[in-house]
C-alpha positions as CSV (number, residue, x, y, z in Angstrom):
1,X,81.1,32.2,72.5
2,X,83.4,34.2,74.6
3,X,86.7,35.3,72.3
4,X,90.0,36.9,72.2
5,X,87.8,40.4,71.2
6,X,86.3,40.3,74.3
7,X,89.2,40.4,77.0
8,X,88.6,43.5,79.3
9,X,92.1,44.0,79.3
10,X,95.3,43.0,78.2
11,X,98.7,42.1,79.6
12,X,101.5,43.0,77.4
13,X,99.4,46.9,77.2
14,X,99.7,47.3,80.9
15,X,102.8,46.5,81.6
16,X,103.9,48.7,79.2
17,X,101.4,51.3,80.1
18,X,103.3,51.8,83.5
19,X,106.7,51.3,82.0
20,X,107.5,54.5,83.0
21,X,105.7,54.7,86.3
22,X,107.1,51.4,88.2
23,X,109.6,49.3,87.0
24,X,107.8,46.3,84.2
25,X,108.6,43.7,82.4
26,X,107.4,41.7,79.4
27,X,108.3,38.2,80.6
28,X,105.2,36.2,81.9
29,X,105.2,32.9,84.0
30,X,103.5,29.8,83.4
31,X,100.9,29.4,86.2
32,X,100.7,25.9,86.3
33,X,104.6,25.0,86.8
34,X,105.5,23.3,89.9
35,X,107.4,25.3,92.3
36,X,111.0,23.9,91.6
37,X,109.9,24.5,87.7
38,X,108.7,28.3,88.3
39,X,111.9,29.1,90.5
40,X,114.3,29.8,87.8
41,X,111.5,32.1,85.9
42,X,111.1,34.0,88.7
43,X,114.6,34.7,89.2
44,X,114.8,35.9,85.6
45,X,111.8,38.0,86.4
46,X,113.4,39.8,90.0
47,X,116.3,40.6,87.8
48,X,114.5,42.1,84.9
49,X,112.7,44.3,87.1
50,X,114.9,45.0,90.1
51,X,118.9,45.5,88.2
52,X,120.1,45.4,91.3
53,X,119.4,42.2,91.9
54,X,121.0,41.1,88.4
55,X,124.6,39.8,89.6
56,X,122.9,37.5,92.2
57,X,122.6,33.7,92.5
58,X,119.5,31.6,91.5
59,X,120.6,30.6,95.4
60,X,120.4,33.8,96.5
61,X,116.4,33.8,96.1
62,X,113.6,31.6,97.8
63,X,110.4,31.0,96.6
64,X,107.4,29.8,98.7
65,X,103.6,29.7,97.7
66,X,101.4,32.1,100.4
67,X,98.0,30.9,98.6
68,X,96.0,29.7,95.6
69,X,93.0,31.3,94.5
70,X,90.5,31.3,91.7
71,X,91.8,34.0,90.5
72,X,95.6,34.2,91.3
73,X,98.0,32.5,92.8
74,X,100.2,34.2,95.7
75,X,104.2,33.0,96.1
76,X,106.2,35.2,98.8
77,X,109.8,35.9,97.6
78,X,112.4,35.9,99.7
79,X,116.1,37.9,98.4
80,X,119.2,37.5,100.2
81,X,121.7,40.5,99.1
82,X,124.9,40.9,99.1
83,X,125.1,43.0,102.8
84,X,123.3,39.7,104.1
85,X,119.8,41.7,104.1
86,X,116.9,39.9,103.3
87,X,114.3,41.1,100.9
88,X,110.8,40.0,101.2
89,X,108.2,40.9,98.4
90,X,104.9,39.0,97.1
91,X,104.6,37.9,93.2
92,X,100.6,37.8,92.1
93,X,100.5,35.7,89.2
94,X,96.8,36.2,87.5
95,X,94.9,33.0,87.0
96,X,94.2,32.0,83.6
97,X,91.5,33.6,81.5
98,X,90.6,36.2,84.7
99,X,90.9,38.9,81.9
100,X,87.1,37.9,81.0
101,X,85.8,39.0,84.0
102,X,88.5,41.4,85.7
103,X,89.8,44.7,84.4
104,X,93.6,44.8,85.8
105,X,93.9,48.2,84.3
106,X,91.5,49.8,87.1
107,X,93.1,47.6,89.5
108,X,96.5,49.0,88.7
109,X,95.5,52.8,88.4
110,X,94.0,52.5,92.0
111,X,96.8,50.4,94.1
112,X,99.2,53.8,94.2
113,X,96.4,56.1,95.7
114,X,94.8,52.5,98.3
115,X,98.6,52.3,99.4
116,X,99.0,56.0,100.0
117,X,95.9,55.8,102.4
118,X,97.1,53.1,103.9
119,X,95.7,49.7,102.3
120,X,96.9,46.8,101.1
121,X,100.6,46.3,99.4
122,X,103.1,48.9,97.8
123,X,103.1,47.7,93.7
124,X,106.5,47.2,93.6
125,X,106.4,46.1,89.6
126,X,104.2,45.1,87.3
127,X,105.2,42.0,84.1
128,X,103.0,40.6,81.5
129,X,100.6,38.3,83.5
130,X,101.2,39.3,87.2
131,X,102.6,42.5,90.0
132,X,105.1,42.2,92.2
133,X,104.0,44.0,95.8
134,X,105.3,44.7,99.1
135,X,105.1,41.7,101.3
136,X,102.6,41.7,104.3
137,X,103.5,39.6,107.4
138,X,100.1,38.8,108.5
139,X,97.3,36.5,108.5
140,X,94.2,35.8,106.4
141,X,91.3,36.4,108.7
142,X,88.5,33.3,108.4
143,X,84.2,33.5,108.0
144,X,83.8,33.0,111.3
145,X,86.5,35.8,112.2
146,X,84.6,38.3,110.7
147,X,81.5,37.9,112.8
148,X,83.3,38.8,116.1
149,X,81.7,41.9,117.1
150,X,85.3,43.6,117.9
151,X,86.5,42.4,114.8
152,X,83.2,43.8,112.7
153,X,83.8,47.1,114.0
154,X,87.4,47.6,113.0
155,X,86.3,46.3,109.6
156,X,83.4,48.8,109.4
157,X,85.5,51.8,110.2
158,X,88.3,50.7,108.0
159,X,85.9,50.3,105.4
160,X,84.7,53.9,105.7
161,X,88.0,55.3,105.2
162,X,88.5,52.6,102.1
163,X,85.3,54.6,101.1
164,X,87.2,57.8,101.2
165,X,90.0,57.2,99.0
166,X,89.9,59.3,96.3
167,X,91.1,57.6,93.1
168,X,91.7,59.3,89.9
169,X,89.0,58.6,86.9
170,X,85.8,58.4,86.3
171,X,83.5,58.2,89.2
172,X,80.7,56.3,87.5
173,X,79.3,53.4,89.2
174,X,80.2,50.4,87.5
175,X,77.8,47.8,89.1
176,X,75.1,47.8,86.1
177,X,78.2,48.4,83.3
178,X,79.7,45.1,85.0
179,X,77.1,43.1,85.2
180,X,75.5,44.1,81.8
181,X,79.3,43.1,80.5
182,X,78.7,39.6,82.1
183,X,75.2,39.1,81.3
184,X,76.6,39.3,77.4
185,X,79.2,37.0,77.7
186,X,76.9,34.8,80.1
187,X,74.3,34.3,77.8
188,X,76.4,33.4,74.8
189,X,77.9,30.6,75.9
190,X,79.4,26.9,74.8
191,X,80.2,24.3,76.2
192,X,81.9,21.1,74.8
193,X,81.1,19.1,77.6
194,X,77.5,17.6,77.2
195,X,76.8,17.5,81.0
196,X,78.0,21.3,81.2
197,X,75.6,22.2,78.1
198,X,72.5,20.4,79.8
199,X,73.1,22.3,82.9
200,X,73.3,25.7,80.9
201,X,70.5,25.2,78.6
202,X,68.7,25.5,82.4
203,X,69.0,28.8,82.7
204,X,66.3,31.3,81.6
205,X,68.1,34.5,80.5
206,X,64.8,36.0,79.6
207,X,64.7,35.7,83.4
208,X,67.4,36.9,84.0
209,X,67.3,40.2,82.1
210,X,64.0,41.3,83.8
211,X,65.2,40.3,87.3
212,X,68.3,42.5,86.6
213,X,66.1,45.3,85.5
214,X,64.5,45.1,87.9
215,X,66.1,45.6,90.6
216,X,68.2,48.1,89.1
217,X,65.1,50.3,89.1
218,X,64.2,49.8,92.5
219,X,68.1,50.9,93.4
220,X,68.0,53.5,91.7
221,X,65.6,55.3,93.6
222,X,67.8,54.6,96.9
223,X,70.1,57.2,95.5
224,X,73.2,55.6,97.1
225,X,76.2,57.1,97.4
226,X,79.0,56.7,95.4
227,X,82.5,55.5,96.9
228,X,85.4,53.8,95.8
229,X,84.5,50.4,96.6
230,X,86.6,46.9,97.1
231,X,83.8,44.9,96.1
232,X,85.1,41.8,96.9
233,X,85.9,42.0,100.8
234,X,85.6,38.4,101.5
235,X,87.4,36.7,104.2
236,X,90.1,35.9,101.8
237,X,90.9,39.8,101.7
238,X,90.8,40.7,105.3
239,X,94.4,40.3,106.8
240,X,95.5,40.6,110.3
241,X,99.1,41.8,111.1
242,X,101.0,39.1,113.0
243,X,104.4,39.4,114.7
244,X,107.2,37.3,114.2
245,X,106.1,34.4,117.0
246,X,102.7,34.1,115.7
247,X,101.0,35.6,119.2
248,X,97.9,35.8,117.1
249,X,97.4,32.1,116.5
250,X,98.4,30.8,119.6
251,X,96.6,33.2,121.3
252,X,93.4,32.0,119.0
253,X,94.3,28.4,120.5
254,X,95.0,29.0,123.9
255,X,91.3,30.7,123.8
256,X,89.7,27.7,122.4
257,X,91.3,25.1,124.7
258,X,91.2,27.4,127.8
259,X,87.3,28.0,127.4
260,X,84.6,24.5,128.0
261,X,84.4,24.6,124.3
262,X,81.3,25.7,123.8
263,X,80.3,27.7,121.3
264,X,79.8,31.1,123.3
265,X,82.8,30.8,125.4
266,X,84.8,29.9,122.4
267,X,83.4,33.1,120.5
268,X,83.8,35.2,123.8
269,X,87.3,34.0,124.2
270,X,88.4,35.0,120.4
271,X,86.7,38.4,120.8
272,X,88.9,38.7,123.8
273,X,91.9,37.7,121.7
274,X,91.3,40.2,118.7
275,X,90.1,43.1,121.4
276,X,93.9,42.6,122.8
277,X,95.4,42.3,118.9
278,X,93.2,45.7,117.7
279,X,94.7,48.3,120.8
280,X,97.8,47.3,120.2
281,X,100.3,46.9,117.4
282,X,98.5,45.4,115.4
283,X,97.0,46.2,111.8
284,X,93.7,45.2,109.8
285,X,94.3,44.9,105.8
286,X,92.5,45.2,102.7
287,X,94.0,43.2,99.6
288,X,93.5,42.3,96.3
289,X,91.7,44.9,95.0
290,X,91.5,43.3,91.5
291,X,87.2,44.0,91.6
292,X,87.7,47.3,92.8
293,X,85.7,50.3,91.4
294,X,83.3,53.0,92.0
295,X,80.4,51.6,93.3
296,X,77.4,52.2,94.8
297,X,78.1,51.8,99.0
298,X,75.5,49.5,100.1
299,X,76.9,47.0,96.9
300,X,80.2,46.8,98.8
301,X,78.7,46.2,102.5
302,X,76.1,44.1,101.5
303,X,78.5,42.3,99.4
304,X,80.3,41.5,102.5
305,X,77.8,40.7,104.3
306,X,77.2,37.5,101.8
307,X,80.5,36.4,102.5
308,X,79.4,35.6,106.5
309,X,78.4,32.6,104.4
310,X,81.8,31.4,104.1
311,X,83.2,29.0,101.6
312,X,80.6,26.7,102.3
313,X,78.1,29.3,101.2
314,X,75.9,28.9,104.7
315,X,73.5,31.7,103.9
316,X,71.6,31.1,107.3
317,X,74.9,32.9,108.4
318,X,73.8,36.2,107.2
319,X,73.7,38.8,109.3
320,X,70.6,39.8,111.4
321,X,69.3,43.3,111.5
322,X,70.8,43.8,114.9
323,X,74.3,42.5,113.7
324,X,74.3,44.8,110.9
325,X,73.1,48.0,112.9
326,X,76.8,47.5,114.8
327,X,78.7,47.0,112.0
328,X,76.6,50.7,110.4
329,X,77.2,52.5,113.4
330,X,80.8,51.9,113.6
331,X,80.7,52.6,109.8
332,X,78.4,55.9,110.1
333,X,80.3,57.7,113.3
334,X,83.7,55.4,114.0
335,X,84.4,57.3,116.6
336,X,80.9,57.9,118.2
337,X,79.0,55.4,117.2
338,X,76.4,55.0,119.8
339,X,75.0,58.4,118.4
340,X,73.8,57.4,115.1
341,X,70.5,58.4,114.5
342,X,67.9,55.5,114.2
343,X,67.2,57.3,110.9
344,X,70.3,56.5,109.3
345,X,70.3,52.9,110.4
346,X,67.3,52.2,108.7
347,X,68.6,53.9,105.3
348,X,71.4,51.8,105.6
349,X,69.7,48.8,106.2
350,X,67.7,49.1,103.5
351,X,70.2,50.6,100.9
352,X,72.8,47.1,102.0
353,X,69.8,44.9,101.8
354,X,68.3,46.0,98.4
355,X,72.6,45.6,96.8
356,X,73.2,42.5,98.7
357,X,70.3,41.0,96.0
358,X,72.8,42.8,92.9
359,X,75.6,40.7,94.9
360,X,74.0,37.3,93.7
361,X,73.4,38.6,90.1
362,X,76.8,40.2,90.1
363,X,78.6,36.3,91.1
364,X,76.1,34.1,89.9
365,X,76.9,35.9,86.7
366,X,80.4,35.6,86.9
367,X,80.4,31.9,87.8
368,X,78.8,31.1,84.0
369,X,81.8,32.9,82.3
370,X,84.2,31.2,84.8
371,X,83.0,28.0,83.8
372,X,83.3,28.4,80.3
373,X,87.0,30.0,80.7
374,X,88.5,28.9,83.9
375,X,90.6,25.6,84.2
376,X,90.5,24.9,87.7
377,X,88.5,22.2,88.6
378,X,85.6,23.9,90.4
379,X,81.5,23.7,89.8
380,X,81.0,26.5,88.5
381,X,78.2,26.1,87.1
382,X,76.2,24.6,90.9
383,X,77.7,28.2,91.9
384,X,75.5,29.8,89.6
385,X,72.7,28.4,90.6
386,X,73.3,28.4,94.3
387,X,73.9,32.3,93.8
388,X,70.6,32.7,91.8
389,X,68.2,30.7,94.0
390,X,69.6,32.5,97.1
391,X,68.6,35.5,94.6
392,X,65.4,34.2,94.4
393,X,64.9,33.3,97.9
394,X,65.6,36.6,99.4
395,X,64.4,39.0,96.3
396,X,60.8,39.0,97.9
397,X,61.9,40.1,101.3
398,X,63.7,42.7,100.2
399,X,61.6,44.3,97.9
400,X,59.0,44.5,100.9
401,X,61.3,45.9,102.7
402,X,62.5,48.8,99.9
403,X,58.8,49.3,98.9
404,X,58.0,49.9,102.7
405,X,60.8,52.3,103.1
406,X,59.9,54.4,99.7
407,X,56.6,54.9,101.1
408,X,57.5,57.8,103.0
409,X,60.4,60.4,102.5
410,X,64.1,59.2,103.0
411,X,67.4,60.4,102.1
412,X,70.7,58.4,102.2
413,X,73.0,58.8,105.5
């Protein structure tokens, strides 16, 4: 059974870690109070971190929830001072139990240099179960968002200078550490509930194991390149700077209703919308870096590509060769990316296509020790085994596909 021993990090140790770095704090919040319950807390919290906010009223601050994930739980805060300006900054509170599956050490080490080059929030403070970061007036893009060509693009390049950030520490890949970490935990496993057991007791590590080894050696002879990746740039994570009248959402609308409503038009129309939005003012953000690591580059864009699936986990959404050609060649050559060799597409293609299969290990994985230790009301467990049989279905495919490509001489782009 997962224990105490087993946390990949802890708390209290980080916060004090950066005591000297950013402001911290010891205090923690309860993540399951109600908003008028949590207020007060949080209060306590701005003023241990931020002394000059310590002579101010409980009235002085507002408190608002942005979102509510698995793994955190997002509340802007709002601070009138004393010259009538108003502060706005984002709390993070980590779900329960995440410290089983996410190392908030390497998150923390890596936001200062990701902010320097441009992504995601400043870290503002750091407290025993949670960061305090800049707040970002923007939008959280959708599934269907991220398959408008225009949009794809911006990501891709964006995504190859995430790629670029140089962040202190070891450099060593940490896909196989990772999942090695989960398949341990994974496989030793509880469960109290007798309808949870039965569904467990299904799964064949045995299976498992070799599947993982598997692939692992057929990766490894990709030779991938090692970047810092986000690993985890689901649509959740994508954010789209809007201005103070919201221009982006009724633009969105006014596309939609203006358009006969079919499909094409509809998509056309949007495209239109975010072609405007990307030549002008307007920014594209990566956040929540929380899975963030050195990684192998065709884990993190193949990775992404799963997530075209959307919450629903559609994987007939996933993109077609074609699709991903213009998402590589606006990662390959932003800037010219009509001259990408037909070479390097195909290394790409194969390199994503081979670590999109490692990106259903990798969750599938994850979803077993999240429904041992998580306490949101979620089926963890169907996730599994949604994951893995998508695993399953696609693993022959792409092992034609990596066995075709090794039959002659390659080298990655």
């Amino acid at each position: 059974m997962v224990g105490a021993a087993e946390k990949i990090w802890n708390a209290a140790a980080v916060a004090e870690s950066h005591r000297s770095e950013i402001p911290s704090s010891s205090l923690t919040i309860n993540h399951s109070l109600s908003l008028p319950d949590m207020k007060p807390r949080i209060v306590d919290l701005c003023k241990d971190l931020f002394k000059q906010w310590s002579n101010l009223d409980e009235s002085d601050f507002s408190l608002e929830t942005v979102s509510g994930g698995i793994t955190n739980l997002l509340l802007k805060v709002s601070v009138r001072e004393k010259d009538g300006t108003t502060v706005n900054m984002t709390i993070r509170l980590y779900g329960p139990n995440t410290e089983y599956v996410i190392n908030r050490e390497r998150e923390l080490q890596a936001i200062p240099y990701l902010s320097a080059a441009g992504f995601g929030a400043k870290l503002l403070g750091v407290f025993g179960n949670g960061m305090v970061q800049s707040f970002i007036n923007a939008r959280t893009l959708t599934p269907s968002d991220m398959r408008m060509p225009k949009l794809m693009s911006e990501i891709a390049k964006q995504l190859r200078k995430f790629h670029e950030v140089e962040v202190p520490g070891s450099r060593e890949p940490q896909l196989w550490v990772d999942i090695s970490k989960f398949f341990d935990r994974a496989s030793s496993l509880k469960f109290d509930d007798k309808e949870k057991q039965k569904k467990y007791d299904m799964v064949s590590f045995g299976e498992i194991h070799k599947e993982i080894s598997d692939l692992k050696e057929m990766t490894d002879r990709l030779d991938a390149p090692v970047v810092y990746a986000h690993n985890d740039l689901l649509s959740g994570n994508l954010m789209l700077n809007d201005d103070e009248d919201g221009k982006i959402y009724l633009l969105g609308q006014f596309a939609e209703k203006f358009f006969d409503g079919s499909r094409r038009n509809v998509i056309k129309a949007s495209d239109k919308v975010i072609t405007l939005l990307l030549t002008s003012r307007y920014k594209l953000y990566f956040i929540d870096f929380e899975y963030g690591s050195y990684n192998y580059r065709g884990f993190d864009i193949g990775n992404h590509f799963n997530e075209y699936a959307g919450y629903d986990c559609d994987y007939s959404l996933y993109p077609s060769k074609d699709v991903q050609y213009h998402f590589f060649r606006h990662y390959l050559k932003p800037e010219r990316p009509n001259e990408v060799p037909d070479k390097d597409l195909e290394a790409l293609y194969v390199e994503t296509n081979s670590y999109m299969l490692a990106s259903h290990l990798y969750w599938a994985l994850w979803a077993l020790i999240q429904a041992k230790m998580s306490p949101i009301d979620f089926d963890y467990l169907g996730y599994f085994f949604l994951r893995y049989n998508e695993y399953k279905k696609q693993k022959d495919r792409c092992f034609v596909l990596a066995q075709s490509y090794f039959s002659t001489s390659h080298t990655a782009p």
